[in-house]
Structures are given as structure tokens and as C-alpha cells.
ROTISE-571300 format. One line per 4 residues: number of its first residue (from 1); their letters; for each residue x, y, z of N, C-alpha, C. Coordinates in nm, 4 decimals. Layout:
BEGIN
NUM) A) X,Y,Z,X,Y,Z,X,Y,Z ~ ...;
This chain:
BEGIN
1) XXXX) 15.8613,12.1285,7.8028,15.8890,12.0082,7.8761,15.9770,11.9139,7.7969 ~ 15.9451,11.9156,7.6827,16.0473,11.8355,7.5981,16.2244,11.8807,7.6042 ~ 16.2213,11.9930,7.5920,16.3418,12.0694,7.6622,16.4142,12.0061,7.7621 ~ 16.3117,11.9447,7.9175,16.3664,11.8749,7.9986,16.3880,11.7791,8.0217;
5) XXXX) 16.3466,11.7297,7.8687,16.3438,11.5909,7.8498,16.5311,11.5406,7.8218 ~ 16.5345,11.6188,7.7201,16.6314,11.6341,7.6414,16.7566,11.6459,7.7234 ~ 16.7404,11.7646,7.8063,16.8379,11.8353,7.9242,16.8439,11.7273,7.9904 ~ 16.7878,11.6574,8.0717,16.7853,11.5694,8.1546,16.8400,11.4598,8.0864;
9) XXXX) 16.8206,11.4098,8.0021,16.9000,11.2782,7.9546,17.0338,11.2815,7.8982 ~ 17.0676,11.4301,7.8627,17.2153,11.4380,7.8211,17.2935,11.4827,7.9214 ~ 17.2335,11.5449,8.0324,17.2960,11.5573,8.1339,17.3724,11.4548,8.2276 ~ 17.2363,11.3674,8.2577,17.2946,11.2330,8.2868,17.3644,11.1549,8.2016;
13) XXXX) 17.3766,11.1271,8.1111,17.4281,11.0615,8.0091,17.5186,11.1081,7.9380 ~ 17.6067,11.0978,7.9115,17.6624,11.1864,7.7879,17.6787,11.1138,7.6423 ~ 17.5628,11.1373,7.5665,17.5232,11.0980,7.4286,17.6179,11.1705,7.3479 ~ 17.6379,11.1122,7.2431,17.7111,11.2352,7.1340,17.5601,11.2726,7.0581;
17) XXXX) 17.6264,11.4166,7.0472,17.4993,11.4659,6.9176,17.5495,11.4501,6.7993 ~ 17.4399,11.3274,6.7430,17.4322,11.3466,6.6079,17.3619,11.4173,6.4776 ~ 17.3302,11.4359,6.3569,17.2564,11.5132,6.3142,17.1812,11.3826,6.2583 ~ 17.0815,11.4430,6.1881,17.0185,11.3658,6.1126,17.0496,11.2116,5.9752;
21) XXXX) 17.1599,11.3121,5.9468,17.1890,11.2461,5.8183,17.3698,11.1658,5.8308 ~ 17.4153,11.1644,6.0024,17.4690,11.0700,6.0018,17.4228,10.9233,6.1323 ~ 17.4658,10.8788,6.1076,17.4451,10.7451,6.2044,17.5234,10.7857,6.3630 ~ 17.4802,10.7332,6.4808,17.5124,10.7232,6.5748,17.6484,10.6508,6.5615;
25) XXXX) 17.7543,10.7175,6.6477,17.8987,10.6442,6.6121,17.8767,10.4646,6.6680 ~ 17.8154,10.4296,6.7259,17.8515,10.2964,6.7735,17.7069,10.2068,6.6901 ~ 17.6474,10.2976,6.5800,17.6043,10.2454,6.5093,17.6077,10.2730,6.3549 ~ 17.7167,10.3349,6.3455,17.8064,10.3718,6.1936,17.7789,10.2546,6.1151;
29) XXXX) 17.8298,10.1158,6.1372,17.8442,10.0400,6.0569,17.7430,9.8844,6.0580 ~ 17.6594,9.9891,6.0868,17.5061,9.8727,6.1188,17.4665,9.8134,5.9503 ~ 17.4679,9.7171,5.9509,17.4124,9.6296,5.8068,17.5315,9.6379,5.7098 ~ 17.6349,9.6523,5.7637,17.7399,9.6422,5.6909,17.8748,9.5520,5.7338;
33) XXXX) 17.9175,9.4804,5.6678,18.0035,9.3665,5.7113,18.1550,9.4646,5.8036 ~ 18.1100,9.3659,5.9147,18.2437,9.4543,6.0443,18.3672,9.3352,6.0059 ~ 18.4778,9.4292,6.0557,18.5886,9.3417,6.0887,18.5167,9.2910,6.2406 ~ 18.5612,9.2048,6.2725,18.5193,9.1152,6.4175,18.6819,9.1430,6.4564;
37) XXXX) 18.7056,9.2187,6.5561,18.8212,9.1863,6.6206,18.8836,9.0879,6.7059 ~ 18.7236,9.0800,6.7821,18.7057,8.9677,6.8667,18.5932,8.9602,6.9144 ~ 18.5703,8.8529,6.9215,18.4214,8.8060,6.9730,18.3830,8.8740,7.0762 ~ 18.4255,8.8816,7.2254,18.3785,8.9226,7.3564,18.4211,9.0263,7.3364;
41) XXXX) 18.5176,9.1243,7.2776,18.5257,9.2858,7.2569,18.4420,9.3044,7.1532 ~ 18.4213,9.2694,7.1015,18.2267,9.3428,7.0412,18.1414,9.3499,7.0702 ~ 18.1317,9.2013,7.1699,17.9919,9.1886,7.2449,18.0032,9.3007,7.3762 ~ 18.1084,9.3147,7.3779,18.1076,9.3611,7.5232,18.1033,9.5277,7.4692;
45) XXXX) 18.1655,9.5856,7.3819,18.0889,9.7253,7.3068,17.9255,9.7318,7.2393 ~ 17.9128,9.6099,7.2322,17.7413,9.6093,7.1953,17.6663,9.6013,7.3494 ~ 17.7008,9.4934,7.4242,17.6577,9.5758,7.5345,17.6898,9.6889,7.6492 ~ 17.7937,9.7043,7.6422,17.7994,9.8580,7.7209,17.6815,10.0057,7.6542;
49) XXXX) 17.7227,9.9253,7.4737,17.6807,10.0287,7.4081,17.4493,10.0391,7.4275 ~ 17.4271,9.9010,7.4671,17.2758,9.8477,7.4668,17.2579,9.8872,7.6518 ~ 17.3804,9.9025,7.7346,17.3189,9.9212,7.8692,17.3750,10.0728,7.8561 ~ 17.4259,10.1129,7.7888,17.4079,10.2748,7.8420,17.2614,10.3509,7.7363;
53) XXXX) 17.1970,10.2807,7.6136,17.0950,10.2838,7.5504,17.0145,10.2892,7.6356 ~ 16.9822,10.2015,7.7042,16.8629,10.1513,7.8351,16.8496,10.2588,7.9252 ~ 17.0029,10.2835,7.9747,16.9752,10.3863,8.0477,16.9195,10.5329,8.0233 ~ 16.9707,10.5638,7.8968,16.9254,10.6900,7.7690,16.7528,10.6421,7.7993;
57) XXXX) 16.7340,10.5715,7.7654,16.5451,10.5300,7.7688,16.5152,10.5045,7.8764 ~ 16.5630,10.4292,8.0175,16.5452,10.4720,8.1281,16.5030,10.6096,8.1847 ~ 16.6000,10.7020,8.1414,16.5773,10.8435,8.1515,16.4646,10.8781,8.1284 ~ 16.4981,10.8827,7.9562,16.3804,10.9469,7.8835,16.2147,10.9073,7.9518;
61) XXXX) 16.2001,10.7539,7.9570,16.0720,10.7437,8.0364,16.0268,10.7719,8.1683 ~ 16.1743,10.7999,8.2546,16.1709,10.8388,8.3873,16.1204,11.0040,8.3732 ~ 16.1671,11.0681,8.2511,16.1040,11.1785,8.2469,15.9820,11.2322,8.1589 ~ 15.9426,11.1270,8.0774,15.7996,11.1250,8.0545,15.7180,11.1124,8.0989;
65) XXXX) 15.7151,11.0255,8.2331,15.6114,11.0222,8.3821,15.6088,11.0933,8.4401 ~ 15.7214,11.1852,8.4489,15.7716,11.2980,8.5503,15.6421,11.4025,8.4531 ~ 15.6380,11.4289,8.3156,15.5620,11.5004,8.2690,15.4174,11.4548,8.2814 ~ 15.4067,11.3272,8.2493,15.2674,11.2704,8.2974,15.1955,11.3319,8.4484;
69) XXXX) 15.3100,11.3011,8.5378,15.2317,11.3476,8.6708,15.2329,11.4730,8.6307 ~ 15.3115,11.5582,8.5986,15.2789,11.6935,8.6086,15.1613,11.7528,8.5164 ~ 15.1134,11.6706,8.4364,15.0028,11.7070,8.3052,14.9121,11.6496,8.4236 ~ 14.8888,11.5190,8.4486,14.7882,11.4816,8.5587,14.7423,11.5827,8.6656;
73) XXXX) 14.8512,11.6290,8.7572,14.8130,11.7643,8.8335,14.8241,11.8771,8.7892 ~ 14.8351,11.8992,8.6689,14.7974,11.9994,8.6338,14.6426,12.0429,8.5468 ~ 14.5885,11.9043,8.5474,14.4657,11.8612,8.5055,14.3785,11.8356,8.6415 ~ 14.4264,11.7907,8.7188,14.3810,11.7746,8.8888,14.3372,11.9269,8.9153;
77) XXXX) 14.4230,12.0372,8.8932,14.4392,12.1900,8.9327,14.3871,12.2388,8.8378 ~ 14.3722,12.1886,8.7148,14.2339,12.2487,8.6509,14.1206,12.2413,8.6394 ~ 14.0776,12.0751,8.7081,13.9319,12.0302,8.7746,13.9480,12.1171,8.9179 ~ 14.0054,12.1497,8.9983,13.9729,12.2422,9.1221,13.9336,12.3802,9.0968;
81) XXXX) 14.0319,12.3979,8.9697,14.0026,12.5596,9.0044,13.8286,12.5722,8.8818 ~ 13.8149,12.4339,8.8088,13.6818,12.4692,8.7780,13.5321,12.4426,8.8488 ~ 13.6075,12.3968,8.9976,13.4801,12.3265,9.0789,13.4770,12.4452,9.1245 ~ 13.6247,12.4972,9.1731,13.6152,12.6238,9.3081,13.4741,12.7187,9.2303;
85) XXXX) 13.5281,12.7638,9.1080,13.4497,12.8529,9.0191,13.3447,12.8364,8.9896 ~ 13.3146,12.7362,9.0001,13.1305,12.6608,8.9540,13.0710,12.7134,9.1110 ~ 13.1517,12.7197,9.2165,13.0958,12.7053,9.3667,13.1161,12.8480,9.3379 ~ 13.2207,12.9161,9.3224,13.1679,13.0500,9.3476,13.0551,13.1106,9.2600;
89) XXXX) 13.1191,13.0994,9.1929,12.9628,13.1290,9.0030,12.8603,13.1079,9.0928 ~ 12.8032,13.0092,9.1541,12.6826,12.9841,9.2004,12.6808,13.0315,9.3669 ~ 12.7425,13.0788,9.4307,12.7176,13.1341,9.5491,12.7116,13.2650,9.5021 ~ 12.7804,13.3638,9.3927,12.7646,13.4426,9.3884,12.6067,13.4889,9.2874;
93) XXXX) 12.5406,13.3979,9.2182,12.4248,13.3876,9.1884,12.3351,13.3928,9.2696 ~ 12.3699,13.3248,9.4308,12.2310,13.2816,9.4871,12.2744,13.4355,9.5871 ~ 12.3751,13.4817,9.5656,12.3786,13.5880,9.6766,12.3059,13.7260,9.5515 ~ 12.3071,13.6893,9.4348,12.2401,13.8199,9.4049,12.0859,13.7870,9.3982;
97) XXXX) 12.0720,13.6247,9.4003,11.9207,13.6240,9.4236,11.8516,13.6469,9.5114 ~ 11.9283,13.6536,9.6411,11.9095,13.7265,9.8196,11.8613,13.8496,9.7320 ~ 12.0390,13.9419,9.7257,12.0230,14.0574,9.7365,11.8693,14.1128,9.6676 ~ 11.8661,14.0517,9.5315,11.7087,14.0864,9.5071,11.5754,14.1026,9.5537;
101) XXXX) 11.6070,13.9355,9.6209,11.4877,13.9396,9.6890,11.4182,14.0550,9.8020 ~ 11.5360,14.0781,9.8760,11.5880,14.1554,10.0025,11.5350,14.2710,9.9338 ~ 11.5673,14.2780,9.8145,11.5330,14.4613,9.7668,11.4094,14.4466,9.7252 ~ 11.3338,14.3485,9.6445,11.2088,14.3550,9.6201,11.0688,14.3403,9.7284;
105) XXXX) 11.1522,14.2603,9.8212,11.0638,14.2746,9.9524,11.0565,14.4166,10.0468 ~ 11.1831,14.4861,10.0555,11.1887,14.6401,10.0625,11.0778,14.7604,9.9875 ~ 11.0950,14.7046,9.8575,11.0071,14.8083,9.8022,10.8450,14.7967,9.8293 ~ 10.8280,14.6283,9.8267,10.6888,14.5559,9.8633,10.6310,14.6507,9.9836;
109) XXXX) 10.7207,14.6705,10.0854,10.7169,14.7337,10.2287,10.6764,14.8544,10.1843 ~ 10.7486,14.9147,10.1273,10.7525,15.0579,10.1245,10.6397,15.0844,10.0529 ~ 10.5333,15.0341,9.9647,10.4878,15.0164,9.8986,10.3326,14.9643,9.9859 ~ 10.3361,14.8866,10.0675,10.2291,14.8181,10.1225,10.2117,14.9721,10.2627;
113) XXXX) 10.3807,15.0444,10.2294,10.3075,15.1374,10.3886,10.2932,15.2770,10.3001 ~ 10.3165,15.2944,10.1994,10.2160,15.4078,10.1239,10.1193,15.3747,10.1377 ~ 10.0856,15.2648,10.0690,9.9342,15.2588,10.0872,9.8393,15.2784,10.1678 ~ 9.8791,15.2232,10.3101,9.8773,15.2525,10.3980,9.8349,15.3562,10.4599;
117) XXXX) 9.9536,15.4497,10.4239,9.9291,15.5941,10.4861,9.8339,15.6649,10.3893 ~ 9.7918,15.6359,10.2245,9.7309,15.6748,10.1781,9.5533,15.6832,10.2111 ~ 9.5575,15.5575,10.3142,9.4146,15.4916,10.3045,9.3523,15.5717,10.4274 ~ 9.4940,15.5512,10.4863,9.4590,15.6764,10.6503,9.4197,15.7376,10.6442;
121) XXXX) 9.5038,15.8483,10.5013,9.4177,15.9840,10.4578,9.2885,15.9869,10.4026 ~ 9.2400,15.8524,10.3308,9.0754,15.8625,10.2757,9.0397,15.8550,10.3976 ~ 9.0456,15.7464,10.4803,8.9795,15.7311,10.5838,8.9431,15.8603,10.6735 ~ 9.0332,15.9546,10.7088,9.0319,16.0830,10.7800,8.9315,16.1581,10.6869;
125) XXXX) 8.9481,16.1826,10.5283,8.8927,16.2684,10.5016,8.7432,16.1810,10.5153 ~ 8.7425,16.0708,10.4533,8.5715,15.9835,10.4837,8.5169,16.0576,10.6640 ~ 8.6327,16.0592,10.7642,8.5652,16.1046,10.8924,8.4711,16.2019,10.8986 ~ 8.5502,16.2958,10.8065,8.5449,16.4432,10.8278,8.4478,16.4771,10.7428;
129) XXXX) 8.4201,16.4531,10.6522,8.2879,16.4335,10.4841,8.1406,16.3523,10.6057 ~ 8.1987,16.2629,10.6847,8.0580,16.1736,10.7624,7.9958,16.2879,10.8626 ~ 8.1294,16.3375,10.9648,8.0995,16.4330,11.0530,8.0363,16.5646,11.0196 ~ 8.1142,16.5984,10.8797,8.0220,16.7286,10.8128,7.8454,16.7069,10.7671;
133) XXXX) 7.8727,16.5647,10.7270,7.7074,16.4984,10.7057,7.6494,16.5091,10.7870 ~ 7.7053,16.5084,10.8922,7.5684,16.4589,11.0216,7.5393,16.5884,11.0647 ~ 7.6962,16.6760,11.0813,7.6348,16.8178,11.1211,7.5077,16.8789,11.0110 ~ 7.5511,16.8994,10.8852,7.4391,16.9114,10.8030,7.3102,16.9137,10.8461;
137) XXXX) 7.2781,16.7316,10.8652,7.1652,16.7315,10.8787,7.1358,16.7579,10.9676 ~ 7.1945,16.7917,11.1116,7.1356,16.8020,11.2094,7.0888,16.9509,11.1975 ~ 7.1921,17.0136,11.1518,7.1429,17.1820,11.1110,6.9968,17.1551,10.9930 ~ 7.0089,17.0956,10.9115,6.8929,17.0848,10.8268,6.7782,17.0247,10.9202;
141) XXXX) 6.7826,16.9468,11.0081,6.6437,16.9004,11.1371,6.5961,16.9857,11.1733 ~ 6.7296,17.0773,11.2384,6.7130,17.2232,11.3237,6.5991,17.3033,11.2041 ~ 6.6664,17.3281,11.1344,6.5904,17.4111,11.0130,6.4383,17.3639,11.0097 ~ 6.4134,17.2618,11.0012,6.2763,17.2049,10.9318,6.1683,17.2207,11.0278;
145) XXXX) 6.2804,17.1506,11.2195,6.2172,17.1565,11.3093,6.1271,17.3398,11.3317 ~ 6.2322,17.4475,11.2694,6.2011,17.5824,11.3194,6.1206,17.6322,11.2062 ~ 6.1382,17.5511,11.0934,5.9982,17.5947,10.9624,5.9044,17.5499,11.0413 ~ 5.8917,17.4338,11.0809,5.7264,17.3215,11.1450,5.6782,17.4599,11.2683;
149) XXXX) 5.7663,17.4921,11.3359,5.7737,17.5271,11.4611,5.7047,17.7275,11.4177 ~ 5.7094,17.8051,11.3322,5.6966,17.8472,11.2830,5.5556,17.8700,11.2040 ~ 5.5259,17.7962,11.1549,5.4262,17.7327,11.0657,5.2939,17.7179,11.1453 ~ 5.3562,17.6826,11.2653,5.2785,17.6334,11.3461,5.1887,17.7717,11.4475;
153) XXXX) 5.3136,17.8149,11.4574,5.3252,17.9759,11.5128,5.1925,18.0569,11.4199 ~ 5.2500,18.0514,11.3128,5.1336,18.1843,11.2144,5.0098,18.0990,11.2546 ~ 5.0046,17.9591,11.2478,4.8648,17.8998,11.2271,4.7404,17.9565,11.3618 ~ 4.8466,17.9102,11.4920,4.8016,17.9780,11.6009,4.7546,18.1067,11.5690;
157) XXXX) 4.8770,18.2137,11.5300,4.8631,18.3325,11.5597,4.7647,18.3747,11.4459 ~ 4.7274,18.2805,11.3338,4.5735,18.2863,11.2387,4.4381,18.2582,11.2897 ~ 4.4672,18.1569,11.3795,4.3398,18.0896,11.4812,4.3287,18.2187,11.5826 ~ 4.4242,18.2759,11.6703,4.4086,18.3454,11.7596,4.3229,18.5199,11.7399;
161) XXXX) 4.3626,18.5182,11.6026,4.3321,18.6481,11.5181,4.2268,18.6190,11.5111 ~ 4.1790,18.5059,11.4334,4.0463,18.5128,11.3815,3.9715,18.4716,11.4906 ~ 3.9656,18.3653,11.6087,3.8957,18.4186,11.7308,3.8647,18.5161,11.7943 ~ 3.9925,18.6429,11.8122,4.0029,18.7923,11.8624,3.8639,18.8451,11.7649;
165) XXXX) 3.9514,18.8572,11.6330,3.8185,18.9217,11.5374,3.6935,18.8387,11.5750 ~ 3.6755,18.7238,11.5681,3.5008,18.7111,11.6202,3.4770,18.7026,11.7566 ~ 3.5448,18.7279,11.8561,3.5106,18.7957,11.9484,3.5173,18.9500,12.0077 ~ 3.5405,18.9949,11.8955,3.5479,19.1605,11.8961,3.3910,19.1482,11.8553;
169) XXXX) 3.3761,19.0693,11.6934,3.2332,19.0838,11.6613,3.0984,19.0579,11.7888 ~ 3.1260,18.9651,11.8580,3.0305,18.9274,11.9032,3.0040,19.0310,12.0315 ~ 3.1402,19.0796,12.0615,3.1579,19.1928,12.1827,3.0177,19.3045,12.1185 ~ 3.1154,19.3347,12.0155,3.0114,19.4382,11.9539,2.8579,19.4447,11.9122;
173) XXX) 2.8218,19.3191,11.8442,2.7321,19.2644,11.7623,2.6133,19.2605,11.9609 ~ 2.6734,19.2309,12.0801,2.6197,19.2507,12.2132,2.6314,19.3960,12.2478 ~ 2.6657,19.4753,12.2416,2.6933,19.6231,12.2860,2.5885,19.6663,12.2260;
């Protein structure tokens, strides 16, 4: 930018270039006793020479603002592009805190319907373990009912014997 500083004021202007180590020609003989040629032709080369100066610094500050605004918006355009980025940075944060969520509630699912289907299966086999119980016992009733039933049978058929036999005796014990 200094470049256009430079460019720009010699463009408009036409300065002589001097170097360092001599004096500007219309200030060669500064602090040193001048011939005076004439009063109003000196003054009037001191000021042509002080209004084309002005204008040289006219420039120059006309193009130091020119850099100002452009450092300003370019400081403007570096607060945007660090808001834009703070807004995306953080939308793209809260979108992976979705996406997470979204996936951890997925697995929660998938997870709450294993279980699920796991419990189905105790439950079925609990059916089937209750239903085998009951058959059991009902076969084990059956059983106990046909020991009693049985039991009961010889007792008769012990009573019936041993009546037969003492009424064989008494048949006989009369004959």
C-alpha cells in the first residue's frame, strides 16, 4: 500500500526524486544566505513551491485514508468472517450434538427392544416350565389317586378273602 502511496502522489504531482543525501531543488539553499532577486519572485516561488507541497500532502493524506478505510474494512471483513465462523463452529457442534443424540437414542431403542424380545423368550419358556408343572402334577394326582385307588382295591380284596375264608370255615365247621 505504501507503493500506492508513492505511485499516486508522483503521478499526480510531478516531484523530482531526490536521494537522501541531497536537498530538494527548491530547497537547496535553505539556511543559507540567498541572493533575493526580488521580493514577490521569491515569494511567489516559495509559494507555488508551499502550494504544490500541500498538494504533495494533500495526496499523501488523501491516500492514507484511502488505506485507513481499506484496513477498517478489511478489519470489518475480518470481524464477519469471524462471526460467520463462530455461527458455523457452533451450528456445526449442535448438529453433531443432534446427530449423537439421534444415534444414542437409536441404540437405547434397539436395546430396550432386545430386551424385550429377550423377556418374551423367558416369559414363553416360564409358560411352558408352568404348563409342564401342572401337567406333572396332574399326572402325579393321577398316580397317587391310582396308588389310593389300588390300595384300596387289595384292602377290599383282603377283607373279601378273609370273609370268603371264614365263611368257607363256618360253611364247613356247619356241614
Amino acid at each position: 500500500m505504501s507503493n500506492q502511496i508513492s505511485n499516486s502522489a508522483t503521478s499526480k504531482a510531478k516531484i523530482p526524486r531526490v536521494s537522501a543525501g541531497t536537498p530538494a531543488p527548491h530547497l537547496k539553499n535553505v539556511g543559507q544566505p540567498q541572493k533575493v532577486p526580488s521580493a514577490t519572485g521569491t515569494m511567489q516561488n516559495e509559494f507555488a513551491s508551499l502550494k504544490e507541497a500541500a498538494m504533495v500532502i494533500q495526496r499523501i493524506r488523501l491516500s492514507a485514508q484511502k488505506e485507513i478505510e481499506e484496513v477498517r474494512k478489511m478489519r470489518a471483513d475480518a470481524l464477519k468472517y469471524q462471526r460467520e465462523t463462530a455461527t458455523k463452529a457452533r451450528s456445526e457442534a449442535q448438529q453433531l450434538v443432534l446427530r449423537t443424540r439421534l444415534s444414542t437414542q437409536r441404540e437405547v431403542e434397539e436395546m430396550i427392544r432386545q430386551a424385550s424380545e429377550e423377556i418374551q423368550k423367558v416369559l414363553a419358556d416360564i409358560r411352558i416350565i408352568r404348563i409342564t408343572a401342572q401337567e406333572e402334577l396332574a399326572a402325579q394326582r393321577k398316580f397317587t389317586d391310582a396308588a389310593k385307588l389300588s390300595t384300596m382295591s387289595m384292602a377290599i380284596k383282603k377283607e373279601a378273602s378273609k370273609a370268603n375264608i371264614k365263611s368257607k370255615k363256618q360253611l364247613a365247621a356247619a356241614k
